[in-house]
C-alpha positions in Angstrom: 94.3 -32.1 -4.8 90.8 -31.0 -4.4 88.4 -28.1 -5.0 88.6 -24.6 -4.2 86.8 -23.7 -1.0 85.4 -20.6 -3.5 84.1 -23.6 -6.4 82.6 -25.5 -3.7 80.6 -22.5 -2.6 79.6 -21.5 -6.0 78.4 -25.2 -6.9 76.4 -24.8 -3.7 74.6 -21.7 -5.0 74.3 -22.5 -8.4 72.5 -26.1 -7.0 70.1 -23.9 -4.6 69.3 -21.5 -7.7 68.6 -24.1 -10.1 66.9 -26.6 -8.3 64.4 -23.4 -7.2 64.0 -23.0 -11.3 63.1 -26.4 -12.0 60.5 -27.2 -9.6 59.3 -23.5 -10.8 59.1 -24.3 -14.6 58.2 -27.7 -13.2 55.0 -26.3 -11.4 54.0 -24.0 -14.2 54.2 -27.7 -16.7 56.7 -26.2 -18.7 58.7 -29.5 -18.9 59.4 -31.6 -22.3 57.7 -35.2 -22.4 62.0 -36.7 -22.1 61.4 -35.6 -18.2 58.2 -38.0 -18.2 59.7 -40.6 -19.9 62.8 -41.1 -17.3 59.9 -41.0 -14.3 57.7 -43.3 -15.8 61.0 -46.1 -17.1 62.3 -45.7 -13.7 58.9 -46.3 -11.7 58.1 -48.9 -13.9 61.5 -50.7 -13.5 60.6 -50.1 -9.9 57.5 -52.2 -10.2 58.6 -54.8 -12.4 57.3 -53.0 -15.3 60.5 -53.1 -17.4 61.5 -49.8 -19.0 58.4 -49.3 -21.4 56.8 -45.7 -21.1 54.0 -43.9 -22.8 56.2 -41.3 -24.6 58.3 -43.6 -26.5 55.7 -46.2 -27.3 58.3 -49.1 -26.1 60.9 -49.9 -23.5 63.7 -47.1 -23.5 66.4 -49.3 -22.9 65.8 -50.0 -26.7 65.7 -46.7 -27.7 69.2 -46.0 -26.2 71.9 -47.9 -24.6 71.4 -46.0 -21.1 71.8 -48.9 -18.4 73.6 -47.2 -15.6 70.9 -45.2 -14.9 68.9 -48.5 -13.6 71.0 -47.2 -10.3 68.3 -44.5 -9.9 66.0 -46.8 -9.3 66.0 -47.1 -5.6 65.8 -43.8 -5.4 63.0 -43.3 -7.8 60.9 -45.8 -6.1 61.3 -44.1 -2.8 60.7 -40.4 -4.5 58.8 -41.5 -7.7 58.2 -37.9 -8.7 59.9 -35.5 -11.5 61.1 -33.3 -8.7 64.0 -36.2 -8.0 65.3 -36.4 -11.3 65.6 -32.4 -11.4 67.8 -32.8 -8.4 69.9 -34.9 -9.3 70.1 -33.1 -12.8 71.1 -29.8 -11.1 73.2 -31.8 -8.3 75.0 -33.2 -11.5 76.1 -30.1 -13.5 77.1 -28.3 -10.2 79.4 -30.8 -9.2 80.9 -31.5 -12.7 82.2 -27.7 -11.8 84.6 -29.1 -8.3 86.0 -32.0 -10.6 86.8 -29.3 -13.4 88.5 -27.3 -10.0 90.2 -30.4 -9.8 91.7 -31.3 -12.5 92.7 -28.2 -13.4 95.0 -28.4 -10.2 96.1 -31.9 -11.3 97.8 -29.9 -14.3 99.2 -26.8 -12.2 96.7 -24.3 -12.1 96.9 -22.1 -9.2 93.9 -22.2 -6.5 92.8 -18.9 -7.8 93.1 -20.1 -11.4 91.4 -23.5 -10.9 88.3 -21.6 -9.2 87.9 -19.4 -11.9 87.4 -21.7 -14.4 85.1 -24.0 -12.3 83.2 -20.8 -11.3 83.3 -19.6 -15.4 81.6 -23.0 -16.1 78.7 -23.0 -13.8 77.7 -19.4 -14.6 78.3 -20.2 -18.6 75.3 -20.3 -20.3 75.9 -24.0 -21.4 75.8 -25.5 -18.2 73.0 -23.4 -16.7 71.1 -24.5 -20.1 72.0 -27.8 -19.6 70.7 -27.5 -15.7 66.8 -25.8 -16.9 66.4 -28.8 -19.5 65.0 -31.9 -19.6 66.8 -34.4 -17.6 68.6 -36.9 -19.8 71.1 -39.4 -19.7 74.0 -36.6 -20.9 73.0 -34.4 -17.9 75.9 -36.5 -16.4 78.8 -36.4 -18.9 79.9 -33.3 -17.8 80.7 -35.1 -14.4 82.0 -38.5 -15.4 83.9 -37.1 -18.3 86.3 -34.3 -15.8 86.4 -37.2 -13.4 87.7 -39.6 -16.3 90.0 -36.6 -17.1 91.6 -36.2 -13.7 92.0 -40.6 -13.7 93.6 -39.9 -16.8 95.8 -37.5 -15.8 96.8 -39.3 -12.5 97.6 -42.0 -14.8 95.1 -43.8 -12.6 94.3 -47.6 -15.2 91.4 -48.5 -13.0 89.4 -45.8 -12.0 89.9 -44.2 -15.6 88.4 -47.7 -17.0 85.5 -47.6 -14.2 84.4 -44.0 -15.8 84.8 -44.7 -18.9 82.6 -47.6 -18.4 79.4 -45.7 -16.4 80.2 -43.2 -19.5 79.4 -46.2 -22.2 76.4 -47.3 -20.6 75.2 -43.8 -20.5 74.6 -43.5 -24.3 75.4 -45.7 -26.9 77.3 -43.1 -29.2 79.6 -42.7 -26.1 81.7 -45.2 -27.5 82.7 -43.4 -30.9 83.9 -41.0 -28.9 85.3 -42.5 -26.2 87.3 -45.2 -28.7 88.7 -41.6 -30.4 89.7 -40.3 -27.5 91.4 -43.3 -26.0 93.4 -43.9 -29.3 94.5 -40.3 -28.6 95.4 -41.3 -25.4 97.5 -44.3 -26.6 99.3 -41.9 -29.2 100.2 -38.9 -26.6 99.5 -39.6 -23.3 99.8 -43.4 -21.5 99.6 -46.3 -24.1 98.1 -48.7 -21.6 95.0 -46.6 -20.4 94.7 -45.6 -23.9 94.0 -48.9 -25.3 92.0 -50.1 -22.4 89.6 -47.7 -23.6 89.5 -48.1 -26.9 89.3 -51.5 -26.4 86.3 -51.3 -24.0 84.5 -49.0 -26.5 84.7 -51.1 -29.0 83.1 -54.1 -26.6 80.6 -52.0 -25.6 79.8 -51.0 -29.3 79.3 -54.4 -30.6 77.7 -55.8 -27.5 74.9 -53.0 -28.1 74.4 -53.6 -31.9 74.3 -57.5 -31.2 71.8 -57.1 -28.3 69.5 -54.5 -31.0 69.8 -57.0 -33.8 69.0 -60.2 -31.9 65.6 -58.3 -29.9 64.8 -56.8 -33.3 64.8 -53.0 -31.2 65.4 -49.9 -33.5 67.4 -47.8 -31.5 67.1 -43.7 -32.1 69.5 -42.8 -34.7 69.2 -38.8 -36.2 70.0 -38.4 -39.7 73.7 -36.9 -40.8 74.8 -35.3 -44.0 77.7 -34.4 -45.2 76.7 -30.4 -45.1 76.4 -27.9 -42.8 73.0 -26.7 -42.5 72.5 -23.3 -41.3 76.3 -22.5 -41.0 76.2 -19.3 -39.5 74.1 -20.2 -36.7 76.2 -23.2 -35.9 79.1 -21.0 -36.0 77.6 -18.8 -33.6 76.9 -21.1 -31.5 80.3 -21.8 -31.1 81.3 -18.9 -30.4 79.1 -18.6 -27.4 80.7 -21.7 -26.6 84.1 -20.5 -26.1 83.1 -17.0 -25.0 83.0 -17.9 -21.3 86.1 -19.1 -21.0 87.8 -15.9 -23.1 88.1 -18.5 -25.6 91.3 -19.7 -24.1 90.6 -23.2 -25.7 92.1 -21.7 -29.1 95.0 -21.8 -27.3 95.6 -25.2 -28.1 96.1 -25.0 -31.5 96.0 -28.0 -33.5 95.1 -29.7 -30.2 91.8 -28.8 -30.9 91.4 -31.4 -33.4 91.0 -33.8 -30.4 87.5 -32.3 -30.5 87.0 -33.3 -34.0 84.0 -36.3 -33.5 81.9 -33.8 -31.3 81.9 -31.2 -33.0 80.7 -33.1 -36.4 77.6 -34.5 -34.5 76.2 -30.8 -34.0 77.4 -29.3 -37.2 76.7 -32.7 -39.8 73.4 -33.2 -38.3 70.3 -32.9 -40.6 67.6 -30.1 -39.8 65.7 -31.5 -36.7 62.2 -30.2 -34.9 64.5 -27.6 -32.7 68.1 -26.2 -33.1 70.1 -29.4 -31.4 73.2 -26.9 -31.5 71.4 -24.3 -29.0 73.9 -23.8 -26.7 72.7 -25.4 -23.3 71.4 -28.7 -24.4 71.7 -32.5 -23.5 72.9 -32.8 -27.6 75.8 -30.5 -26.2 77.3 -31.6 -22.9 79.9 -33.8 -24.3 81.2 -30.7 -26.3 80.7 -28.3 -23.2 82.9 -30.5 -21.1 85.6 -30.7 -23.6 85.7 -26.7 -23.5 85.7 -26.4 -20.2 88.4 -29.1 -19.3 90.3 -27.6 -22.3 89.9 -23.8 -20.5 91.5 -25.6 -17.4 94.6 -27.4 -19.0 95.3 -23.8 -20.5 94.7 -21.5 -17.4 97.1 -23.6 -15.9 99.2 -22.7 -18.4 98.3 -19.0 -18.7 96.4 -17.9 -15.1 96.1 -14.3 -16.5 92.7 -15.6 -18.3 91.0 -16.1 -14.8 89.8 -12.8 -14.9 88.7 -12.4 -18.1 87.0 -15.8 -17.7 84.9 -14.7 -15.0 83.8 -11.8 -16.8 83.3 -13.1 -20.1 81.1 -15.9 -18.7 79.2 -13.5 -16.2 78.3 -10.8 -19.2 77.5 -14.2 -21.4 75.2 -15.8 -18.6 73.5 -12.6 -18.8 73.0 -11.7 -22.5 73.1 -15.3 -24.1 71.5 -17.0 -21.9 68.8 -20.1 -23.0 67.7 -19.9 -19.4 65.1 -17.3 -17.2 68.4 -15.8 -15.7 68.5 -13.8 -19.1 68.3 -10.1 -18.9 64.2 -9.4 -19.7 63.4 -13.0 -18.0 61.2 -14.0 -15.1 60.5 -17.1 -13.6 56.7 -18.5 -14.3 53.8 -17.9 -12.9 52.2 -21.1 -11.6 48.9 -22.3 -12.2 48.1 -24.1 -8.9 44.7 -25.4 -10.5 46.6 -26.5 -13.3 49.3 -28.6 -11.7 46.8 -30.1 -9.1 45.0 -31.5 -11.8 48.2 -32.8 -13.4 48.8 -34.3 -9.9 46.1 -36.0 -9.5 46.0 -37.8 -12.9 48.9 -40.1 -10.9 46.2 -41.8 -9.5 44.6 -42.8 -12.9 43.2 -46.2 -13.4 42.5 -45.8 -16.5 44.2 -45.0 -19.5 44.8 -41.0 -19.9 46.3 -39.8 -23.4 47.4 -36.4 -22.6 48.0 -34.0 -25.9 51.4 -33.1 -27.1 51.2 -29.5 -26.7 50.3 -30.5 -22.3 53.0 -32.5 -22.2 54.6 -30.4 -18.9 51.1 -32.6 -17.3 52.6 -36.2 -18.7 55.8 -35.4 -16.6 54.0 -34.8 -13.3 51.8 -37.7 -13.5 54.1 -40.1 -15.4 54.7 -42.0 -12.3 51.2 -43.8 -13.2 51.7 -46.3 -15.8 48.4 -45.7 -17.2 49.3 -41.6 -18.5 50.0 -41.6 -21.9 51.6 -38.9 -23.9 49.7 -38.4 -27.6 52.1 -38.9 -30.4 53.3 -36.2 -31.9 51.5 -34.2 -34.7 52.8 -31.6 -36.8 49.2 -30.1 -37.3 48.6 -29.7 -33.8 48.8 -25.9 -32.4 48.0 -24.5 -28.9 51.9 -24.3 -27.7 53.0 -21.5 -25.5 55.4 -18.4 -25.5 58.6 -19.7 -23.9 59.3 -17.2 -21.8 57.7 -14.9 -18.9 58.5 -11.6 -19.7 56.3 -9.4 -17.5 57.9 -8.7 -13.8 54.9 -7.2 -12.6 52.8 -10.5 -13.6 55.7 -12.8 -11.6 55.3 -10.6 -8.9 51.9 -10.3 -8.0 51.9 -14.5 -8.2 54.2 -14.1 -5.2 51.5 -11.6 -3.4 53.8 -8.6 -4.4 51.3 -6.1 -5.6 48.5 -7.2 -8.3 47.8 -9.0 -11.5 48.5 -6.8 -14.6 44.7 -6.3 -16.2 43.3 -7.9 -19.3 45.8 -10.9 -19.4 45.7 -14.6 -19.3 48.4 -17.6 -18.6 49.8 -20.0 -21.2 51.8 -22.3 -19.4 53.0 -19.9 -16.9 53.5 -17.0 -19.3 51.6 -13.9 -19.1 49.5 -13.4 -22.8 47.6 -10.1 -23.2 44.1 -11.2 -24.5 
């Protein structure tokens, strides 16, 4: 089996769009300090600096458990910019979309059936949320976790284990959900893989609480409760979840249980500094994969939710959207001043502390070890609409007639004085 000549062209186009957006909101310093902190761990692991960056205050690697992403390094040292990491973010969600293709072959979808949903995924606004934001370590769950599904359903004991393994030294909660799953797998599915996993979740577990206790490290743990908070937004949120896929996950019934673990962690979480639930963020991938995988076990199933797939997660894309592609959006306009001087603070030889509220100019110059993102304060003020919503504004930064009068830019968004 493989992908859909039709999935392999949309995960073309969706890369091309997105990376176009990123460097965009990149350009106009729109990004969040996490962006910075990836650059400067993996230019500093480049350099023999260890994983310390000036956002967290200490080495990452003791703030989560996120060791396979040490393989970026080589590539990080040659490109040491953000602009790589978007890349490989965007080149990460859009090909998650062939291996959903995929596997939804592997359980007897028709061609026409398997693209739809791989197509319904990319233009859902959950992956293309996941695609504008920060680049994290969960930017790649979506991928691993359908090519872990497809091992799975191949039966397949070693390459299963080999995913699940990148997956565990991804993120450290990885392996509460991956020990669920694989005792799932043991109960229904193949005993043998099953247990392996479980069995290497639970390794990986204790391995990363004995390496945090004996380096005395504090890894990043949010607060849970046993309430909801805000119910009615979380259950919105998950019914823009399901929309795109015509909510053919429901289908499964008591199946859905399976989903149990991930869908506490957005619902039991305490009140934090920004929704986490929002639709298209890193706090959501694992939970977006699940949908999507569990919209291609059922349109094999049912193929006459193709359709309504596409459509649902076209007028969704377009009305729900976290990203510019929402109707009444428009990408930024740069600052070109602006981002040369964030350029050139990578040459720094001297400490910078950049303010929280400019942290879009500590992820262009975190590749010097000597930028320094200020820590945050809940007094501080100064932060910027999120969104351009003036076409004529975007347009005259492109030379397309001229500059609407009487307005100034905040972070690439037009504000009437």
């Amino acid at each position: 089996m493989k992908p859909t000549r039709a999935v392999m062209v949309a995960a073309v186009v969706f890369a091309l769009v997105y990376v176009a957006l990123d460097l965009n909101k990149l350009y106009a310093l729109r990004y969040g300090a996490d962006t910075g902190t990836f650059v400067q761990w993996l230019v500093g692991e480049a350099h023999g600096r260890g994983s310390w960056n000036g956002a967290e205050y200490r080495p990452h690697l003791q703030v989560h458990d996120s060791w396979v992403l040490l393989a970026l390094v080589p590539l990080v040292a040659l490109l040491p910019y953000a602009q790589t990491l978007l890349v490989v973010q965007v080149l990460a969600i859009a090909g998650a979309a062939l291996a959903i293709c995929v596997f939804a072959r592997e359980c007897g979808a028709t061609p026409r059936a398997a693209s739809a949903v791989g197509i319904a995924y990319l233009i859902s606004p959950s992956a293309q949320g996941i695609a504008y934001g920060n680049f994290l370590e969960n930017v790649f769950v979506p991928l691993l976790a359908a090519l872990g599904a497809i091992a799975v359903r191949r039966r397949a004991l070693v390459p299963a284990l080999i995913v699940a393994q990148l997956l565990l030294g991804l993120k450290e909660d990885e392996a509460l959900f991956l020990l669920w799953l694989g005792a799932a797998c043991a109960v229904w599915w193949d005993r043998r893989i099953g247990c392996a996993m479980a069995g290497l979740a639970v390794v990986n577990g204790v391995a990363f609480v004995v390496v945090e206790r004996s380096v005395g490290a504090h890894p990043s743990l949010p607060g849970y409760a046993l309430h909801v908070d805000d119910p009615l937004a979380k259950l919105a949120f998950f019914v823009a979840l399901l929309a795109p896929f015509a909510f053919a996950p429901l289908l499964l019934r008591w199946r859905l249980l399976l989903a149990a673990p991930l869908v506490a962690e957005l619902t039991l979480n305490r009140p934090w500094a920004y929704p986490i639930a929002r639709i298209g963020t890193h706090w959501t991938a694992p939970l977006v994969i699940a949908t999507a995988l569990a919209a291609a076990y059922v349109v094999a199933r049912r193929p006459v939710f193709a359709t309504p797939m596409l459509a649902c997660a076209a007028l969704c894309a377009l009305f729900f959207n976290d990203t510019v592609l929402k109707l009444g959006r428009y990408p930024f306009v740069v600052d070109r001043t602006a981002y040369a001087h964030a350029v050139a603070l990578r040459g720094a030889e001297r400490t910078v502390v950049v303010p929280r509220v400019q942290e879009g100019v500590y992820v262009v110059a975190a590749s010097s070890p000597h930028v320094l993102l200020a820590k945050y304060d809940p007094r501080e003020t100064g932060y910027c609409p999120a969104y351009d919503r003036d076409p004529r504004a975007f347009l005259a930064s492109l030379g397309i007639g001229t500059m609407p009068a009487g307005i100034t830019l905040c972070g690439g968004v037009p504000v009437r004085r």
